[in-house]
C-alpha positions as CSV (number, residue, x, y, z in Angstrom):
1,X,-4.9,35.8,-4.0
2,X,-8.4,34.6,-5.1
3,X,-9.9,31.9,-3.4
4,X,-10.0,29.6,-6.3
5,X,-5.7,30.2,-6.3
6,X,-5.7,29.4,-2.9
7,X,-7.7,26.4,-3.2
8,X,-5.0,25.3,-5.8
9,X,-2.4,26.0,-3.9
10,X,-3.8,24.1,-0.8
11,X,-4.0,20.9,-2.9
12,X,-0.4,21.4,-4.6
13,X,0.7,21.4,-0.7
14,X,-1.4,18.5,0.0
15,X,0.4,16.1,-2.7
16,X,3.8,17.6,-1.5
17,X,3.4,16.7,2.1
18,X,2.1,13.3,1.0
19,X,5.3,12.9,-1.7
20,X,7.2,14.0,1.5
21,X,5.6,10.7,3.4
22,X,3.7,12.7,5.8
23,X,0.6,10.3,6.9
24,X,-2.4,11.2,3.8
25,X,-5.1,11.7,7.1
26,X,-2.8,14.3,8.2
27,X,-2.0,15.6,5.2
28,X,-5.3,15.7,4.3
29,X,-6.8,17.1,7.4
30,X,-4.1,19.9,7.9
31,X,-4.3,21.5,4.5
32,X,-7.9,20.9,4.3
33,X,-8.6,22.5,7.7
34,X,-6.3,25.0,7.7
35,X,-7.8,26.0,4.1
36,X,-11.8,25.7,5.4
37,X,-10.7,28.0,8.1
38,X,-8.9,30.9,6.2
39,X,-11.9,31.0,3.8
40,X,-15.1,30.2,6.4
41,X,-13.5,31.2,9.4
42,X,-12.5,29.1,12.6
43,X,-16.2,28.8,14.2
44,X,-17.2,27.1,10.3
45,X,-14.5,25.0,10.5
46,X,-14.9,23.8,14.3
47,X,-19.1,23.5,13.4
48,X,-17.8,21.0,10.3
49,X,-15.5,19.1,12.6
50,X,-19.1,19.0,15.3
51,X,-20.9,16.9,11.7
52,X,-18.4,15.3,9.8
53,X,-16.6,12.5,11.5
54,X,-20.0,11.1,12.5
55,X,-21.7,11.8,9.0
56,X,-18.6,10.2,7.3
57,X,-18.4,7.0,8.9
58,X,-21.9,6.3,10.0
59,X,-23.1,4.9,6.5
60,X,-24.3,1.4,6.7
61,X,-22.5,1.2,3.2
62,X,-19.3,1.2,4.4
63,X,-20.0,-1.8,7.3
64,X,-18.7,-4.2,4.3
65,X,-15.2,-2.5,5.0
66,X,-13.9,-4.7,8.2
67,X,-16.1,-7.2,7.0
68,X,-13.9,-7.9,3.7
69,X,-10.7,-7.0,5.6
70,X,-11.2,-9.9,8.3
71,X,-11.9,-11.9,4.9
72,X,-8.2,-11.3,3.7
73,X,-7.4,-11.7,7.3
74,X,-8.7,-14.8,7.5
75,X,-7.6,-16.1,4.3
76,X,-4.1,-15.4,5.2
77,X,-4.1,-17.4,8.0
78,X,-5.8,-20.3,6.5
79,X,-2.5,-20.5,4.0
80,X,-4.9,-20.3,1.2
81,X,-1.9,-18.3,-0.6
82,X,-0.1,-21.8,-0.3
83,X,-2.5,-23.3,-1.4
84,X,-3.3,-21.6,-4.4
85,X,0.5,-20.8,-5.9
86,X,0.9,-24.6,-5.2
87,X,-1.8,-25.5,-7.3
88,X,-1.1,-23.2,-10.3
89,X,2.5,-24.4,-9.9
90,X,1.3,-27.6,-10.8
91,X,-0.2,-27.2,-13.8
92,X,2.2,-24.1,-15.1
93,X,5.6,-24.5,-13.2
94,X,7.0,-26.8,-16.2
95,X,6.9,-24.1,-18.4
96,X,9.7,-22.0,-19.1
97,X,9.5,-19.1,-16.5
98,X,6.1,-21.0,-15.1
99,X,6.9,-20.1,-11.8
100,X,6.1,-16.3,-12.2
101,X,2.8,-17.2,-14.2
102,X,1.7,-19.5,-11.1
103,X,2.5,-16.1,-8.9
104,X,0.4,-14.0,-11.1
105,X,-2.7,-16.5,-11.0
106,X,-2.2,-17.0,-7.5
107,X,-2.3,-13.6,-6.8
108,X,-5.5,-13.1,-8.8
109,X,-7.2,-15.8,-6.9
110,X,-5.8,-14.7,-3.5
111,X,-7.3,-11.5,-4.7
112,X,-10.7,-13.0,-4.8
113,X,-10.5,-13.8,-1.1
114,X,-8.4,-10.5,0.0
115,X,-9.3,-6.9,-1.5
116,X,-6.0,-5.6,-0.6
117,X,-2.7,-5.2,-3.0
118,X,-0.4,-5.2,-0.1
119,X,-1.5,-8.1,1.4
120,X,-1.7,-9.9,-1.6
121,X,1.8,-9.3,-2.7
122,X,3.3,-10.0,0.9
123,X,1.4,-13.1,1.4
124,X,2.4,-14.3,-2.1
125,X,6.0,-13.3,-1.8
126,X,6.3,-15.2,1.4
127,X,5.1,-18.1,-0.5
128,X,6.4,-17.7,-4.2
129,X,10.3,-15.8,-3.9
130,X,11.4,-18.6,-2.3
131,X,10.2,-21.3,-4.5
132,X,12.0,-19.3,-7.5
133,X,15.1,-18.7,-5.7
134,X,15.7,-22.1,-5.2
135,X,14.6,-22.9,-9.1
136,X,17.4,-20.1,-10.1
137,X,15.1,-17.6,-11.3
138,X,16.4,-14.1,-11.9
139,X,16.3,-11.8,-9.4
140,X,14.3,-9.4,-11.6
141,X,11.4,-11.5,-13.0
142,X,10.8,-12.9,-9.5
143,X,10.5,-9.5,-7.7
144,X,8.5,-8.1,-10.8
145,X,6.4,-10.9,-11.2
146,X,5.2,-10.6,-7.7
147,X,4.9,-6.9,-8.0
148,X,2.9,-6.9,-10.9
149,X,0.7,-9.6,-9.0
150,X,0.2,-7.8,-6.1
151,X,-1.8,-5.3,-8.2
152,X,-4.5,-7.7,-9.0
153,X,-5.6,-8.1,-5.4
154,X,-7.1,-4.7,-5.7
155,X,-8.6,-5.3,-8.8
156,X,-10.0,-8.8,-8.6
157,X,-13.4,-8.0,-6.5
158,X,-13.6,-7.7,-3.5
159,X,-11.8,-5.2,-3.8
160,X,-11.5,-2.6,-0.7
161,X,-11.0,0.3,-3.3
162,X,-13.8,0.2,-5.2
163,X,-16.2,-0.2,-2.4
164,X,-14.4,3.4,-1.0
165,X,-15.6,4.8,-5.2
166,X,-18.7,3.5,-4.8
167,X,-19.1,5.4,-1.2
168,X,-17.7,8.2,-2.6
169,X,-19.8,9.0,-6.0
170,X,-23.1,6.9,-4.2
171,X,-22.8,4.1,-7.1
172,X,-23.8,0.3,-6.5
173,X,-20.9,-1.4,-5.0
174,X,-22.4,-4.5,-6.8
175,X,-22.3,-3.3,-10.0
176,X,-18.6,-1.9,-9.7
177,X,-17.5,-5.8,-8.4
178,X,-19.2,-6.8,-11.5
179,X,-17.7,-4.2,-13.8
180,X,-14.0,-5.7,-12.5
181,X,-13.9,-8.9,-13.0
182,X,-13.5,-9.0,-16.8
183,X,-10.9,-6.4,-16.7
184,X,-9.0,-8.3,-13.9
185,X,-9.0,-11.6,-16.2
186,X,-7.5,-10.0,-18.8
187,X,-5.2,-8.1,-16.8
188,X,-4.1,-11.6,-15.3
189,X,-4.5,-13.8,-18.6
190,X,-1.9,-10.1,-20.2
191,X,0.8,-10.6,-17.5
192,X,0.8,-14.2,-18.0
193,X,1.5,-13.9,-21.8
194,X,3.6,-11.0,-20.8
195,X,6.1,-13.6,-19.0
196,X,5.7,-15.8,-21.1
197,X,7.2,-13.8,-24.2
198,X,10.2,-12.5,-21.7
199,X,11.3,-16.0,-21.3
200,X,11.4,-16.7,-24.5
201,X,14.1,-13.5,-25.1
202,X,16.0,-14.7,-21.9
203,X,15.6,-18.2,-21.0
204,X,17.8,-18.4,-18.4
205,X,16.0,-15.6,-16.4
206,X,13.5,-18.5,-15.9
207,X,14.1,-22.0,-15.9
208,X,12.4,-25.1,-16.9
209,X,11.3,-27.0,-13.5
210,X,10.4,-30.7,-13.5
211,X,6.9,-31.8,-14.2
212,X,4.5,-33.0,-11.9
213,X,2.4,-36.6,-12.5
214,X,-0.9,-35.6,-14.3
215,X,-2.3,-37.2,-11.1
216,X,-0.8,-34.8,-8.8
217,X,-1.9,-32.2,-10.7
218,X,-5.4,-33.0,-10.6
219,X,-5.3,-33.7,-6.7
220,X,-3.8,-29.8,-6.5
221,X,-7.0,-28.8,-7.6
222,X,-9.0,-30.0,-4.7
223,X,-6.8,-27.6,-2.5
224,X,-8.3,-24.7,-4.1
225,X,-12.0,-25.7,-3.9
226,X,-12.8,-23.2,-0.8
227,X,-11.6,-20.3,-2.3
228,X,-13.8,-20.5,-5.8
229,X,-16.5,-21.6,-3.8
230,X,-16.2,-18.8,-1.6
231,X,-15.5,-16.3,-4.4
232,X,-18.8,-17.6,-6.2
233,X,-20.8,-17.4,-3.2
234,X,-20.1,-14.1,-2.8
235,X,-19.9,-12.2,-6.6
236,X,-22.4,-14.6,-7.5
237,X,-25.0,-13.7,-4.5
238,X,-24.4,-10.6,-5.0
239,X,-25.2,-11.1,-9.1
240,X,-28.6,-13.2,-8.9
241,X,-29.8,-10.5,-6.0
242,X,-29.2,-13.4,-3.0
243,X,-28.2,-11.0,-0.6
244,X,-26.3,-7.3,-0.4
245,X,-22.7,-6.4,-0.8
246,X,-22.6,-6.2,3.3
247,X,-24.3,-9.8,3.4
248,X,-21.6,-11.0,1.1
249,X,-19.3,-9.9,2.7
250,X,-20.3,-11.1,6.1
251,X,-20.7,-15.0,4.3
252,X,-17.8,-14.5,2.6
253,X,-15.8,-13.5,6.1
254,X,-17.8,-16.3,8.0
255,X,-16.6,-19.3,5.0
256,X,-12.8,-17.9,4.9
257,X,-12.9,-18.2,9.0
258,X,-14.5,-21.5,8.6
259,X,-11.6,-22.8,6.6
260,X,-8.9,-21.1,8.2
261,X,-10.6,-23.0,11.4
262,X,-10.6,-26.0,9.6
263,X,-7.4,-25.7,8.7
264,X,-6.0,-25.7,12.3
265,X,-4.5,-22.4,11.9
266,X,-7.0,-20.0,13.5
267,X,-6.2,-20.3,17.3
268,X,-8.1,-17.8,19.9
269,X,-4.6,-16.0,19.7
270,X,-4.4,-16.0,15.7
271,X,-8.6,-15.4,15.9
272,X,-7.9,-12.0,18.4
273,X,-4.6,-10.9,16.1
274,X,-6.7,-11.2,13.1
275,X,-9.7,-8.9,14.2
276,X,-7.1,-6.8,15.9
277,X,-5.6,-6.0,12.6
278,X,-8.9,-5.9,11.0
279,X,-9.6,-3.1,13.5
280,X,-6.5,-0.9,12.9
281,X,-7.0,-1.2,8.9
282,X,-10.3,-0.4,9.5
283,X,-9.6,2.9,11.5
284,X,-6.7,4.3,9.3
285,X,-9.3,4.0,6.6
286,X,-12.1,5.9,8.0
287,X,-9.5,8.4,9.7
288,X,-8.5,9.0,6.3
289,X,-11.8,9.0,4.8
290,X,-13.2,12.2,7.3
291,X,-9.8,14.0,6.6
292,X,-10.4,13.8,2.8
293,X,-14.1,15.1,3.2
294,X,-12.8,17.8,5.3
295,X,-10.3,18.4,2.7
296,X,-13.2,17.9,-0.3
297,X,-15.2,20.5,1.8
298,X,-12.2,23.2,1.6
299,X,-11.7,22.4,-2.5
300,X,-15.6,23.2,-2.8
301,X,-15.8,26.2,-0.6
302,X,-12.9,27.7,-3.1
303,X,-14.4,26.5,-6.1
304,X,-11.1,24.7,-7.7
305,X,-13.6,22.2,-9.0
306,X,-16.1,24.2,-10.5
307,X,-13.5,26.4,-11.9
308,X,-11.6,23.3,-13.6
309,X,-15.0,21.5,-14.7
310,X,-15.7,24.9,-16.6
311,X,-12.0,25.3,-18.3
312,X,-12.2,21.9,-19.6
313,X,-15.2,21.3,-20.7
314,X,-14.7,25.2,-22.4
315,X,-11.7,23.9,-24.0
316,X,-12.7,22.3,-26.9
317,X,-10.8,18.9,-25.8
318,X,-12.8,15.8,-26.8
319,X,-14.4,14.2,-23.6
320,X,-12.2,11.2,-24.3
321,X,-8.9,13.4,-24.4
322,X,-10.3,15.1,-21.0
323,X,-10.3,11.2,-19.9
324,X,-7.0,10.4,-21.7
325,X,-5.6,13.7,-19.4
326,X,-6.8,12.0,-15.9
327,X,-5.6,9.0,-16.1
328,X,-1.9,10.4,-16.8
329,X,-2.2,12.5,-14.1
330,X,-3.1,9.1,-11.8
331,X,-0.1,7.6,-14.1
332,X,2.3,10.0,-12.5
333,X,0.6,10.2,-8.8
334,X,0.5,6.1,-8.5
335,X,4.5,6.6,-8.5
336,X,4.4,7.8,-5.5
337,X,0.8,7.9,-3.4
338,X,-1.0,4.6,-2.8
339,X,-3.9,3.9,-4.4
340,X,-6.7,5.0,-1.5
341,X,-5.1,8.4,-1.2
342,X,-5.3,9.0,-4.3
343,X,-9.1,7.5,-5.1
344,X,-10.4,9.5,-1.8
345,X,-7.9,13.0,-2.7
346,X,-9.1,12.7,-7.0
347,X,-12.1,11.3,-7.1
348,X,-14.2,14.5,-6.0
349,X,-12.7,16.5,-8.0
350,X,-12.8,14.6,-11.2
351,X,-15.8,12.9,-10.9
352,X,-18.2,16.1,-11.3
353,X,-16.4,16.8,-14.2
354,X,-16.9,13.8,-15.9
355,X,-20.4,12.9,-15.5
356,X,-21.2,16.7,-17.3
357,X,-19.4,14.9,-20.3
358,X,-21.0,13.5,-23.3
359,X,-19.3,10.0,-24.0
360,X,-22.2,8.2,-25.3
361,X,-23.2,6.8,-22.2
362,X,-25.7,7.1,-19.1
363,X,-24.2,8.8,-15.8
364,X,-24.2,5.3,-13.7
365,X,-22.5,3.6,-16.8
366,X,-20.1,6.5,-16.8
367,X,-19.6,6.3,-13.1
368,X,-18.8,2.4,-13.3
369,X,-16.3,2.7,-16.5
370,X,-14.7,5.3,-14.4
371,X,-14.3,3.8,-11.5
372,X,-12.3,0.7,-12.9
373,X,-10.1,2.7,-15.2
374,X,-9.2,4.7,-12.2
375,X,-8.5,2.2,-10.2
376,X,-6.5,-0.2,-12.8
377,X,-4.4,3.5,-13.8
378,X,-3.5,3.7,-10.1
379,X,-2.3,0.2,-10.0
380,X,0.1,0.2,-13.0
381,X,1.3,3.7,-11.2
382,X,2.4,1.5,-8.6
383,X,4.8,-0.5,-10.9
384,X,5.7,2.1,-13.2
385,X,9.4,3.3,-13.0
386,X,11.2,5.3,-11.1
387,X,9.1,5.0,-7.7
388,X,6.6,2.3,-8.5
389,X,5.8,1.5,-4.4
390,X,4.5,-1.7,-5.0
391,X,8.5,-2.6,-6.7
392,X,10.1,-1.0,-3.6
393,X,8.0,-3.5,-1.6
394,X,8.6,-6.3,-3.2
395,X,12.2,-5.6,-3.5
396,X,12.8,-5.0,-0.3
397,X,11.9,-8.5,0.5
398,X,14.3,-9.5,-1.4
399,X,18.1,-7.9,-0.1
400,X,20.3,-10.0,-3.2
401,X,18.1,-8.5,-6.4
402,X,19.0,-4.9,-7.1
403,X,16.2,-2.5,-7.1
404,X,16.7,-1.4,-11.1
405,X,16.6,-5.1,-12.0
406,X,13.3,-5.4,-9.9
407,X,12.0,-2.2,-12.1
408,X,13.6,-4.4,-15.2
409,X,11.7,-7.2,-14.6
410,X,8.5,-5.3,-13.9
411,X,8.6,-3.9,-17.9
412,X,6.8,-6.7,-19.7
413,X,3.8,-6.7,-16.7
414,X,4.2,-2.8,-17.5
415,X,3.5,-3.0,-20.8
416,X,0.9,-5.5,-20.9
417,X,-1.0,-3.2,-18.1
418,X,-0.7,-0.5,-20.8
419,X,-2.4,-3.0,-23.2
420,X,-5.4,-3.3,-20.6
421,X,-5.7,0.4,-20.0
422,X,-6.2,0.9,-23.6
423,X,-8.7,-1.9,-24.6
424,X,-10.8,-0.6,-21.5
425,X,-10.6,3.1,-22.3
426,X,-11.6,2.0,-26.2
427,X,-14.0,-0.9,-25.3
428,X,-16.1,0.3,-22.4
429,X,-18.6,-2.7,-22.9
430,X,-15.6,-5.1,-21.3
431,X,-16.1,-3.2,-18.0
432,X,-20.4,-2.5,-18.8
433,X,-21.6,-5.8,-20.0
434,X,-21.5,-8.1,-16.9
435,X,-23.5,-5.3,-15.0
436,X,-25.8,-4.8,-17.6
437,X,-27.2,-8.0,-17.2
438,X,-27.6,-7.1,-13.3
């Protein structure tokens, strides 16, 4: 077996053990190690453990990690999820099935304080499945409509995803927040209009609620003020060159805090459990990070990339068919990896190939169009049927709504995400033109 067959091999048994649920670090390391060894030999492979933990982790880069973390942290406790899903419910929840539109801009905005999918769609399904349960909304447009909103905290900047991409292909973490926010409005404003035209085919899946006084509604919008002003403090420092990505994120942490203390929820108990959690997020990502550059070490050493960059772009496929290829393939893997494990296990070995493509555009602007069509094709792999994770989730939190009416109910959010993906991938400018200005 050549070593390029091998190397294939190795990664085919990687995604297996991680379809299988094994732990991605472990996964990662194992196959990665294991692989490094029975090419290099074991000294190589113990004198790559003696650099790369340390030369992994040490950037100064990735110091905005915890920092944005202990943001979503803090944001939680502050009830800012409240907050926000009570405000949007104000001005939408009159409409038919406006309960799911307020948990889809809720989410987005949470997402502007959080980075993280998971913690977007548990804090908002704490707050929002209730609320339509008790409005009689179907089973299947609540749990979708929080599923599909859960996706938007990764994609609404900060987002703890993209900062991991930019680490990975040494891009400007800046520029990629940038790059996501136009894409993440129109993903938002295309899952509202989404529910909007599935309520009108079955009404009854979401009621009509009673409308609140104009003046209530106008007093709901002073409960959100922390979180735009936060969100602008940070994206837009970051924009008109106030301060770094790292310094953004430490204001941004330091505001949330500030209203979470204001708010009376951060005791020294809640304070301690929230950098506690902080901590342990933080060290299952850089655990996982060394495993996958142990891993990306192994795939080089065999040459698997070099051998795929050179069959494709010796193929005679159109770079944009090449592209077309790699997002199915994240498609497919979002049904059943989770979106870091499978940015930190792909990314290596598609990037290369990319950048050697000619699509018009410089390597950076390649690099940032890239980065958010990977990471938006991961996030509608985690609603797409038949093991969308982020619908087992959600579904899970809710025992009386059967799991294929969850993956029912997902559909229009589906299909609208489809919709994104394709405007991006055809209009690159919607992801280019806000850091072009940079």
């Amino acid at each position: 077996m050549s070593s390029v067959e091998f190397g294939a091999l190795m990664f085919g048994v990687c995604l297996l053990l991680i379809a299988l649920r094994m732990p991605v670090a472990i996964a990662m390391f194992v196959t990665g190690g294991f692989g490094f060894a029975s090419l290099a030999g074991w000294p190589a492979f113990l004198n790559l453990l003696n650099t790369v933990p340390f030369g992994r982790v040490s950037s100064y880069t990735l110091s905005v990690l915890p920092l944005f973390l202990l943001m979503g942290q803090f944001a939680t406790r502050a009830g800012l999820g409240r907050r926000l899903f009570d405000s949007a419910r104000a001005w939408t929840g009159h409409y038919r099935g406006g309960l799911a539109m307020s948990t889809i801009v809720g989410s987005a905005a949470f997402g502007s304080v959080c980075g993280s999918s998971i913690a977007t769609g548990a804090t908002m399904a704490s707050v929002a499945l209730p609320e339509m349960k008790r409005h009689n909304y179907s089973g299947g447009l609540a749990t979708g409509a929080l599923a599909a909103g859960g996706t938007l905290g990764i994609l609404i900047p900060p987002s703890v995803i993209l900062v991991i991409y930019a680490v990975i292909t040494e891009q400007s973490i800046g520029k990629l927040f940038l790059a996501a926010v136009v894409p993440g409005l129109i993903a938002t404003l295309g899952y509202t209009i989404a529910i909007a035209a599935y309520v009108r085919f079955k009404p009854g899946a979401g009621p009509v609620v009673e409308a609140l006084p104009i003046r209530q509604r106008i007093r709901s919008l002073g409960m959100v003020w922390p979180v735009v002003l936060i969100f602008l403090s940070v994206v837009g420092g970051i924009y008109f060159g106030l301060f770094t990505p790292t310094e953004g994120a430490a204001i941004g942490a330091a505001a949330t805090g500030l209203v979470a203390l204001a708010s009376g929820r951060l005791s020294w108990a809640a304070f301690a459990s929230c950098l506690l959690e902080t901590a342990k997020t933080t060290a299952m990502i850089f655990l996982i990070l060394i495993s996958a550059q142990i891993l990306n070490s192994f795939l080089a050493l065999s040459q698997v990339t070099t051998e795929l960059a050179d069959a494709l772009t010796g193929s005679g496929l159109s770079p944009v068919l090449i592209l077309v290829g790699i997002l199915l393939a994240y498609l497919l893997l979002g049904c059943v990896m989770d979106s870091l494990a499978m940015i930190l296990l792909t990314v290596p070995v598609f990037f290369p190939l990319l950048i050697g493509l000619d699509f018009g555009y410089t390597e950076e602007q390649i690099a940032v169009w890239f980065g958010v069509l990977a990471l938006f094709t991961v996030e509608i792999g985690l609603i797409t049927p038949p093991i969308g994770l982020n619908v087992y989730v959600i579904n899970s939190l809710d025992r009386d709504t059967p799991l294929g009416e969850s993956f029912r109910g997902v559909v229009p959010c589906l299909l609208s995400g489809l919709v994104v993906l394709a405007l991006i991938l055809s209009m690159p400018a919607l992801c280019l033109w806000l850091p072009g200005l940079w």
